[in-house]
C-alpha positions as semicolon CSV with decimal commas, in nm:
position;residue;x (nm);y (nm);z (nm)
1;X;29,876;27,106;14,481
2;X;29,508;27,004;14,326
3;X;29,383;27,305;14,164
4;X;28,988;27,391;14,263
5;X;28,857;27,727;14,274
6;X;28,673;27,925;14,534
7;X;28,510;28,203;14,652
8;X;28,617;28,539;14,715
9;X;28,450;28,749;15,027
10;X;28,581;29,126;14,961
11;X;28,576;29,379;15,267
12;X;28,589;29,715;15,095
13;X;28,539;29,837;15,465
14;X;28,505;29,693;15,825
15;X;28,261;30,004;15,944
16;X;27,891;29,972;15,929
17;X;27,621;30,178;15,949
18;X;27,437;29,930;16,152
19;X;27,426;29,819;16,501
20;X;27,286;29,423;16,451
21;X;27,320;29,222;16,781
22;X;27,386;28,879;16,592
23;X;27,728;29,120;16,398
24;X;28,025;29,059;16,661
25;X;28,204;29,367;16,517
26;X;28,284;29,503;16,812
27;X;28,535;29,269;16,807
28;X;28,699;29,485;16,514
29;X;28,982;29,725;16,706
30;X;28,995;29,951;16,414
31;X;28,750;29,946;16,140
32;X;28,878;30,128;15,859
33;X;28,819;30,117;15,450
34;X;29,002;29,999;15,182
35;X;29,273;30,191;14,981
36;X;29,224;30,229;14,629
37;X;29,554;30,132;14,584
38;X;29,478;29,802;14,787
39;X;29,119;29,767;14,568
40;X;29,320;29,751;14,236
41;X;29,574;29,481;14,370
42;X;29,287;29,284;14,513
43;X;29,129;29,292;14,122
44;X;29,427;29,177;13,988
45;X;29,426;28,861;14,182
46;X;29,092;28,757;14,126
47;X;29,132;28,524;13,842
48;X;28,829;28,286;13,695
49;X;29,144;28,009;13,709
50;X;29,128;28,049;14,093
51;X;28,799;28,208;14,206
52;X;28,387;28,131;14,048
53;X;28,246;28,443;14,286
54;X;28,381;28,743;14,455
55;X;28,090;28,863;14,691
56;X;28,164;29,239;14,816
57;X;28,084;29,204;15,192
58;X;28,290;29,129;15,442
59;X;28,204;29,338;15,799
60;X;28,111;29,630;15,723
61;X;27,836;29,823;15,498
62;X;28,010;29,837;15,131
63;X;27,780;30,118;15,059
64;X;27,962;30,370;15,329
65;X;28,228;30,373;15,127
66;X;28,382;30,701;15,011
67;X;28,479;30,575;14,660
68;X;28,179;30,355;14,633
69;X;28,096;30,510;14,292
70;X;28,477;30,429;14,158
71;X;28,486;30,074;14,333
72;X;28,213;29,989;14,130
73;X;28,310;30,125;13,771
74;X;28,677;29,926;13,831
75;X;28,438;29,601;13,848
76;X;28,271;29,620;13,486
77;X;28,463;29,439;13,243
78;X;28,666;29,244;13,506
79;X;28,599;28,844;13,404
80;X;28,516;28,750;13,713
81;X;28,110;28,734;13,822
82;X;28,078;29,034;14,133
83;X;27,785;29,015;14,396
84;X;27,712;29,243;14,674
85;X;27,567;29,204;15,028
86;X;27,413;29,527;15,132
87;X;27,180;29,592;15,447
88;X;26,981;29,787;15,205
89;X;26,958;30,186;15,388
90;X;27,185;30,342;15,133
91;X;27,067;30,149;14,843
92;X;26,955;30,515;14,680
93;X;26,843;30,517;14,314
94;X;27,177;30,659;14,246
95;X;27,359;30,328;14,398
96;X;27,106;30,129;14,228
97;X;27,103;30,241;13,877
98;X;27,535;30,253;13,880
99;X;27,517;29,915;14,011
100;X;27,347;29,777;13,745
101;X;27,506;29,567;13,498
102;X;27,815;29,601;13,713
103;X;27,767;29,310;13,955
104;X;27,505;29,000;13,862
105;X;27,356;28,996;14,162
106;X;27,272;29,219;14,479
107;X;27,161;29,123;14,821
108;X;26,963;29,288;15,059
109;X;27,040;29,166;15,394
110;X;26,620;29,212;15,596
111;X;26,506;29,076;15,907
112;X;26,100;29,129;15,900
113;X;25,803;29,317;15,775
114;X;25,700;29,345;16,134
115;X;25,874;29,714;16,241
116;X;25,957;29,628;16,593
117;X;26,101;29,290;16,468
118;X;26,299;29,490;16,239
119;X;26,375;29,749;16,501
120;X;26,517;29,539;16,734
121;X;26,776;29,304;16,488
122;X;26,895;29,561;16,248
123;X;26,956;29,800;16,486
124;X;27,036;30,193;16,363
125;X;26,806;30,122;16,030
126;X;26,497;30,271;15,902
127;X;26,299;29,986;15,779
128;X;26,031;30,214;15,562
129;X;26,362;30,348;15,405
130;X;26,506;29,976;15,318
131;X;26,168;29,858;15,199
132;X;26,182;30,186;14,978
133;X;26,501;30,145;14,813
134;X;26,400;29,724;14,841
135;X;26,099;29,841;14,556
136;X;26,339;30,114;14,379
137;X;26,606;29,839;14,268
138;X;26,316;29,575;14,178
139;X;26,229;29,878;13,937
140;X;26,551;29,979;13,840
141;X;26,783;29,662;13,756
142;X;26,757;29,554;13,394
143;X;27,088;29,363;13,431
144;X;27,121;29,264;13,750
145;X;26,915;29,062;13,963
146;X;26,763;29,180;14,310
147;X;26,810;28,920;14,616
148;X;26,658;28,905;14,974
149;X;26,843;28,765;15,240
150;X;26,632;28,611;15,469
151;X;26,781;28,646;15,856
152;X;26,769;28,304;16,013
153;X;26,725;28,508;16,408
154;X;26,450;28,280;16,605
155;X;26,266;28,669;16,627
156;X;26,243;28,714;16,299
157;X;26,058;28,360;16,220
158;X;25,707;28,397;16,351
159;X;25,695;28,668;16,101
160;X;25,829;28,479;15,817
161;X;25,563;28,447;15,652
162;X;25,416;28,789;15,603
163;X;25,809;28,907;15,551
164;X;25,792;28,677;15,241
165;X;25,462;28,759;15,102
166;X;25,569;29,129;15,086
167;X;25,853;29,076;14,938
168;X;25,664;28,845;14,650
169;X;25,396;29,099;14,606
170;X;25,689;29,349;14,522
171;X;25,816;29,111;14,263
172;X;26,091;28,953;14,418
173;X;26,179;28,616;14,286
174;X;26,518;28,515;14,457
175;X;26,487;28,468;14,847
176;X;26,766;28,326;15,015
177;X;26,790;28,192;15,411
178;X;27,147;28,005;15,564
179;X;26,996;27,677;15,698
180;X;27,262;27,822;15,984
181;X;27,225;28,059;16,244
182;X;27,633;28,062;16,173
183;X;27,774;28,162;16,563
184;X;28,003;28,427;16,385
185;X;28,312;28,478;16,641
186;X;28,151;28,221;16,935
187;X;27,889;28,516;16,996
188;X;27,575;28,317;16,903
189;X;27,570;28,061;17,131
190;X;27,256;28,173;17,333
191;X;27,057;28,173;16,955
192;X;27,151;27,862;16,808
193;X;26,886;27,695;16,614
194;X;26,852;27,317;16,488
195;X;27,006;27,315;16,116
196;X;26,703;27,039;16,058
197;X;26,424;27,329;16,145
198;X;26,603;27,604;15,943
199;X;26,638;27,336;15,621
200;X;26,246;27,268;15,652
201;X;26,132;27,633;15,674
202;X;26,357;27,684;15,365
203;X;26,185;27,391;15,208
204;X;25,805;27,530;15,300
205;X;25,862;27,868;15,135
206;X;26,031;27,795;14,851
207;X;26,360;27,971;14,925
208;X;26,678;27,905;14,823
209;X;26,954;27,781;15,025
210;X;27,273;27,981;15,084
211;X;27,493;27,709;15,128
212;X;27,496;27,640;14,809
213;X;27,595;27,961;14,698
214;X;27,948;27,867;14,788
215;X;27,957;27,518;14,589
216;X;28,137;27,610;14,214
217;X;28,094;27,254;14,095
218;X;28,102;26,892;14,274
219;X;28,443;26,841;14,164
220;X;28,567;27,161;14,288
221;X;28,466;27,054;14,625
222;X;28,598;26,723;14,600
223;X;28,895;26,853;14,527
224;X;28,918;27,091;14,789
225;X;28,815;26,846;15,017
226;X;29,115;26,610;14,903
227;X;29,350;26,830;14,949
228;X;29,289;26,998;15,310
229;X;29,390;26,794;15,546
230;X;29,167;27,007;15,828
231;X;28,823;26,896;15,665
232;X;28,643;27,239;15,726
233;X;28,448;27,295;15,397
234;X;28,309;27,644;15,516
235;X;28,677;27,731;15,576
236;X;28,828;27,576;15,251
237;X;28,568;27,707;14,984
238;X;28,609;28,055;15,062
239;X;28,859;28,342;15,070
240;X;28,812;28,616;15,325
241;X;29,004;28,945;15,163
242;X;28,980;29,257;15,470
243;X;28,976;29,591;15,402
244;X;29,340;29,651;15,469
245;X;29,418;29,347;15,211
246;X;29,522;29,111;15,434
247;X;29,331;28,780;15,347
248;X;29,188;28,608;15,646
249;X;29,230;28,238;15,790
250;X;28,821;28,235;15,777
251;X;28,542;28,454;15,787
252;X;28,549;28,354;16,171
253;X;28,803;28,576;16,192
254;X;28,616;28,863;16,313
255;X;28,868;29,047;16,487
256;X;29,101;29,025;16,181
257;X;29,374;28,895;16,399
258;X;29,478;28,591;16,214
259;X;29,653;28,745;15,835
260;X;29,770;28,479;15,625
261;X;29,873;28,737;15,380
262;X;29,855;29,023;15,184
263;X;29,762;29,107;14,852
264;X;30,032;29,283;14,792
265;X;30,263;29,002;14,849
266;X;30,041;28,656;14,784
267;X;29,795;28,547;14,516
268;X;29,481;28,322;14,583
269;X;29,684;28,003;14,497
270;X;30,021;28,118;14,744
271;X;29,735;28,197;15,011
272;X;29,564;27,812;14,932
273;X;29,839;27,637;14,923
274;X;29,965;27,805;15,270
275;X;29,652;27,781;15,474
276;X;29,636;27,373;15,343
277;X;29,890;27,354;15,536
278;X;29,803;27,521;15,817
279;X;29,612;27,323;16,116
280;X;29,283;27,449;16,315
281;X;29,346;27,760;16,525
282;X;29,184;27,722;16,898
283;X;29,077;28,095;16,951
284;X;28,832;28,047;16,608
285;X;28,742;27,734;16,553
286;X;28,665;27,573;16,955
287;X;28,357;27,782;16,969
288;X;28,225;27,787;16,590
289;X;27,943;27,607;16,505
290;X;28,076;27,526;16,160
291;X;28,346;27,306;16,247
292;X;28,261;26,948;16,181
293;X;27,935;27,069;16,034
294;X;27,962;26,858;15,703
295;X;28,035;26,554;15,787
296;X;27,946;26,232;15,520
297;X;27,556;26,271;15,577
298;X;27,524;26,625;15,548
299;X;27,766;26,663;15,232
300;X;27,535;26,437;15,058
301;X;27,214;26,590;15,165
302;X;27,366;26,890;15,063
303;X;27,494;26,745;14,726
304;X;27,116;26,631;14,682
305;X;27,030;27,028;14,704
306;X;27,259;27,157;14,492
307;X;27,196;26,874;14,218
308;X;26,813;26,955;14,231
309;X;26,880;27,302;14,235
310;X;27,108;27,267;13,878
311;X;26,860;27,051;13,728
312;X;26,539;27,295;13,787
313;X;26,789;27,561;13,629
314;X;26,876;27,352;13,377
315;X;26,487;27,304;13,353
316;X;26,379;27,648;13,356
């Protein structure tokens, strides 16, 4: 098998705190957190060999966790680079100042400065509260680095461009938008918008593309590419690890009905080499918006991206 690495999408719990309308998780029949016991085997078989990224995410709000304190400490010293997706409401100073050093980078999920906006995408919220704890870990964080991202909703893009000039004005550098509104378990399909539109407003504001948070190096994606013979590069450069350890044939896999393994029994090279093998799966993949998405013309434009994006690093 061609060895490439990936990246890792950890679920240290499939509740949420939130109530967002474009989140399927309804479709979750029983949301629970992960074992501690379940946590440590999941560190074990993240391995810089296999993996470039482990994001802690998944469906739920890794926050709300009971042992979010402990989670965190078992991540410093680990070789592998952690990041976190948060929707921001329990982001205390607490959180904040024990997350620091311990992950590289932290994401704040945030719809819009405008409150109704806000009110009415991340439902159950209080946006004062977010922006709060948004200008607390901009303070805080000596080590780690403070990300927005940017929710791609058609609702949320008239006010754009206020959204963005707050968050500037607090100090925030690294804003991030998907160039798609992904259709996350076929439930998006009344909110699509053209990939084209998203890529320009992403281009006009200076923000950085998340697709290309998921690309370790050209070659790893060749190879990757080479070797799965279903050619779904959303699907084949990530790892979706749920909160009960079982990893995931996607992260369309909302309903966590479709285990390849467990942790307990596979590592990430078993669970590669099995799911290369394994063909497209109706119930996920007729109705996602992902499948065929990267064909030839849009793997090179985004190759173009993620060049320009190495070189102004490179630059900087």
């Amino acid at each position: 098998m061609s060895t490439y690495r990936i990246a890792v999408n950890v679920e240290w719990t499939s509740k949420c705190n939130a109530l967002c309308p474009m989140c399927p998780r309804d479709l979750i029949e029983n949301p629970m957190l992960m074992k501690e016991q379940t946590w440590r085997q999941v560190l074990e078989r993240l391995s810089p060999q296999d993996v470039f990224r482990a994001v802690i995410a998944g469906y739920g709000e890794p926050t709300t966790h009971t042992k979010f304190l402990e989670f965190v400490d078992d991540m410093r010293g680990h070789p592998l680079r952690f990041d976190m997706v948060s929707n921001g409401h329990q982001l205390d100073a607490e959180r904040i100042r024990h997350l620091d050093g311990a992950i590289g980078l932290l994401i704040i999920s945030f719809s819009s400065i405008d409150p109704g906006v806000y009110k009415r995408v991340h439902v159950n919220l209080d946006q004062a509260r977010v922006m709060d704890n948004i200008r607390t870990a901009q303070k805080l964080f000596k080590h780690t680095q403070l990300a927005i991202s940017l929710t791609p909703m058609p609702e949320c893009l008239p006010s754009l461009p206020d959204t963005i000039a707050w968050l500037r004005a607090q100090g925030v550098e690294i804003l991030t938008m998907s160039p798609t509104l992904y259709n996350r378990g076929g439930t998006l399909q009344a909110h699509e918008l053209a990939t084209g539109k998203l890529r320009q407003m992403i281009r006009q504001y200076r923000l950085h593309s998340q697709e290309l948070d998921f690309i370790p190096s050209v070659r790893d994606v060749f190879q990757q590419w080479r070797s799965n013979r279903f050619k779904c590069v959303p699907r084949n450069v990530d790892v979706f690890i749920s909160a009960s350890g079982d990893y995931l044939y996607c992260y369309n896999d909302v309903s966590h009905k479709h285990p390849i393994g467990n942790v307990a029994d596979l590592g990430i090279r078993e669970v590669l080499a099995k799911r290369e093998g394994m063909a497209l799966i109706p119930e996920l993949c007729n109705s996602c918006n992902m499948l065929n998405r990267y064909g030839a013309k849009e793997l090179v434009k985004t190759g173009i991206s993620y060049a320009r994006t190495k070189l102004k690093g490179v630059s900087a």
